[in-house]
C-alpha positions as CSV (number, residue, x, y, z in Angstrom):
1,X,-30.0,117.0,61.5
2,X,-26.9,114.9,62.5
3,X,-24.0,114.7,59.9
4,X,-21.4,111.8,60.6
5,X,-18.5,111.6,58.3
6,X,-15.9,108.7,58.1
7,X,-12.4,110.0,56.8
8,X,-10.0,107.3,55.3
9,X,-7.0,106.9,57.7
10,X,-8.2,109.2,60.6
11,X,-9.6,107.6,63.8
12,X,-12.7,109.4,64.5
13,X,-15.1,110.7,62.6
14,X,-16.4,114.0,62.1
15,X,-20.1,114.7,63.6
16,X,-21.5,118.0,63.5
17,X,-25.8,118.9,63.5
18,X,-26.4,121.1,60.3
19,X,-29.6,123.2,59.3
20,X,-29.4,121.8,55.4
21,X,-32.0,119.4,54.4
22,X,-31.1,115.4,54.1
23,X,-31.6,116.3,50.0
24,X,-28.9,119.3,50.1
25,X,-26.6,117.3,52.0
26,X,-26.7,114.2,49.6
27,X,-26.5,116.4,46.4
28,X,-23.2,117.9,48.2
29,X,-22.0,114.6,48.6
30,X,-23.3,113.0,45.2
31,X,-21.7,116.3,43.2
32,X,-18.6,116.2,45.2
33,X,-17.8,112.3,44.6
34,X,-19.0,112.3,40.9
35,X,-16.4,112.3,38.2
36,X,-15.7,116.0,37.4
37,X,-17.0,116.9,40.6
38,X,-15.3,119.3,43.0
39,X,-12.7,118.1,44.7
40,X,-13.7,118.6,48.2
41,X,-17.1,117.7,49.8
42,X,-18.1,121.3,51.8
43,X,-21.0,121.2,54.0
44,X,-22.1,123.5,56.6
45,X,-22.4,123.2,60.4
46,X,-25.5,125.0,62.2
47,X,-23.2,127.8,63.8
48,X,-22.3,128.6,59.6
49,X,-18.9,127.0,60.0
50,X,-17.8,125.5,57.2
51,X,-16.6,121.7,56.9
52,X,-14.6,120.9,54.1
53,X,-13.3,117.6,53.6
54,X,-11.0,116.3,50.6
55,X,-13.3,114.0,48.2
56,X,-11.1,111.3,47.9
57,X,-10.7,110.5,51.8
58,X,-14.3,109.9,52.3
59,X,-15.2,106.7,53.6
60,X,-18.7,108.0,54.2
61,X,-21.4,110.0,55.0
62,X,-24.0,109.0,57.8
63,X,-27.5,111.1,57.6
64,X,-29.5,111.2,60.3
65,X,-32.6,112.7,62.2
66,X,-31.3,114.8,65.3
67,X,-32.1,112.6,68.4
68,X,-32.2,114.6,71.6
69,X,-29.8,113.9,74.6
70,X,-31.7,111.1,76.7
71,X,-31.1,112.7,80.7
72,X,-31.9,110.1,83.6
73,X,-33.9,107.0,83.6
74,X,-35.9,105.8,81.4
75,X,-39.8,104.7,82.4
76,X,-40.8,101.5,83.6
């Protein structure tokens, strides 16, 4: 699964593919925005790096189906 994060005042944003289901990533994101949440949002990668990202600079958090590399032409 493809993980896109926007950061507030950087110019790219982070993408990384991650093993954790759509549901674990949102309840790291839901529990890490929430009042009296943590203060960072920490997800994994699929290599287990770890990507931690300070709560309050998150702009936001794209979720999406891994879509293979398209390679050549496409069919007529």
């Amino acid at each position: 699964m493809e993980v896109k994060i926007g950061v507030q005042h950087a110019p790219r944003e982070i993408v990384f593919e991650s093993k954790q289901s759509p549901e674990e990533v949102e309840s790291a994101v839901s529990a890490a925005l929430a009042d009296g949440g943590s203060n960072v949002l920490n997800l994994e990668d699929e290599h287990g790096r770890k990507i931690l990202v300070p709560a309050d600079r998150v702009a936001y958090v794209e979720i999406a189906e891994h879509s293979g590399r398209k390679v050549g032409f496409g069919t007529i």
